[in-house]
C-alpha positions in Angstrom: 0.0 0.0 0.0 1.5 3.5 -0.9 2.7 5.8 2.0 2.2 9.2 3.0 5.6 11.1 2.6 4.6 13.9 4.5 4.1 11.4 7.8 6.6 11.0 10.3 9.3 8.3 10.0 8.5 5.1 11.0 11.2 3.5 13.1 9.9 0.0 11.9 9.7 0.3 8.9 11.7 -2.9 6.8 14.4 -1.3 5.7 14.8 0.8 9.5 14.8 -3.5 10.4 17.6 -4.1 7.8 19.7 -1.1 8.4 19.8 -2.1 12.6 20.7 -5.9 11.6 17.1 -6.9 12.5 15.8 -8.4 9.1 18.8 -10.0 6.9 19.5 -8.8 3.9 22.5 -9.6 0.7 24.8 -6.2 1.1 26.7 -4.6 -1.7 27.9 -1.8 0.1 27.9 0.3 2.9 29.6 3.2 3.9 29.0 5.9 6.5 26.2 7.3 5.0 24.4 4.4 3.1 23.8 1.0 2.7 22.8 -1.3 0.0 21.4 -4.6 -0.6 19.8 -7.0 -3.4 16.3 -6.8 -3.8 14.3 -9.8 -2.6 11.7 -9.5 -5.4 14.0 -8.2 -8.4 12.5 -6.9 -11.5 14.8 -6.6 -13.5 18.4 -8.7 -13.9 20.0 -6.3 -11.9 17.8 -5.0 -9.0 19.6 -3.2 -6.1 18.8 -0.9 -3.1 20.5 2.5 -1.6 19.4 3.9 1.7 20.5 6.3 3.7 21.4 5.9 7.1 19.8 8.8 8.3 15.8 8.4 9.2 14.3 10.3 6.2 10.8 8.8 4.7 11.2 10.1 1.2 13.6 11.9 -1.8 11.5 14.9 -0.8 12.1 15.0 3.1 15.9 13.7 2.3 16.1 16.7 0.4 14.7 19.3 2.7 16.2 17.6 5.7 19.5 16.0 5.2 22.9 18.1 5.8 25.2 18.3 2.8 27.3 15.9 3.9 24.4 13.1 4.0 23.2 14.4 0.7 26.8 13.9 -0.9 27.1 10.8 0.6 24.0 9.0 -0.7 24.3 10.7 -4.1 28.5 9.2 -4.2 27.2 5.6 -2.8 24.8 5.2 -5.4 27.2 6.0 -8.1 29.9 3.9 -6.1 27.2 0.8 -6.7 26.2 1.2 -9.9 29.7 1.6 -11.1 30.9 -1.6 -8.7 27.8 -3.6 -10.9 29.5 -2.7 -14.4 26.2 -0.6 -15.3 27.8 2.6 -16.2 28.4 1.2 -19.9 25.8 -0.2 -21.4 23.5 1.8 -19.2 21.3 1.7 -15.9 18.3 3.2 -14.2 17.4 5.0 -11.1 14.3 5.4 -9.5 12.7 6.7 -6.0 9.2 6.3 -5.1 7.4 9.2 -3.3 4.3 9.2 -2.0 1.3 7.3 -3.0 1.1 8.5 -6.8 4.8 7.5 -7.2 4.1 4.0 -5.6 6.3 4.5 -2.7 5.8 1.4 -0.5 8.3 1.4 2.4 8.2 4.9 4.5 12.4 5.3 4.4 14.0 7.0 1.6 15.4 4.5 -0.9 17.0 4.6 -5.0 16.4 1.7 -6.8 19.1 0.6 -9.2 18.0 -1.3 -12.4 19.9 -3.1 -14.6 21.9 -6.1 -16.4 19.3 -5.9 -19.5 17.3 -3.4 -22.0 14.7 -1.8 -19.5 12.3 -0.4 -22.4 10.6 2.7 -21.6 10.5 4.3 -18.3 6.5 4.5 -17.7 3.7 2.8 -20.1 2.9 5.4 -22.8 -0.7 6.4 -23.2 
């Protein structure tokens, strides 16, 4: 079910679980301002997760929130992944959630990194 980004950040939320060792998960990195894992249910050949550290429930409240330092971070550790899974060449996507019209699920920030294969268009045309 989608999530309100505008609510206050859930401390037990799944990926709050996965960041405190809680809920196990496959890391691929972590640093001191993010950590990622495989996805569970991947969609695509490549299918991996960035979160921050820091408790923030969307790109939105990351953005307003976050000091520079935390901002840079995140930004540097998402490249740092997608560069450490060969995607810069042929090519890889990004994509946050936010809110319920963006299908954002889990009420912490994350970036979704797609790739591996062709990934067609980025939302169904009309």
């Amino acid at each position: 079910m989608p999530i309100d980004p505008t609510l206050p950040y859930d401390d037990n939320n799944i990926f709050a679980k996965i960041l405190r060792g809680e809920i196990p998960s496959k890391k691929v990195y972590e640093d001191d301002w993010a950590f990622a894992f495989e996805d569970i249910n991947p969609q695509a050949e490549i299918h991996t997760l960035v979160v921050p550290k820091g408790r923030y429930v969307s790109w939105d409240d990351f953005s307003a929130k976050a000091s520079d330092a935390e901002i840079g971070g995140f930004i540097r550790a998402v490249g740092e992944v997608a560069r450490a899974k060969g995607l810069v060449e042929p090519g890889y996507r990004l994509m946050a959630n936010i809110g319920a019209h963006g299908g954002q699920e889990v009420s912490h920030l994350h970036v979704h990194i797609f790739g591996g294969q062709p990934l067609g268009p980025m939302i169904l045309r009309r």
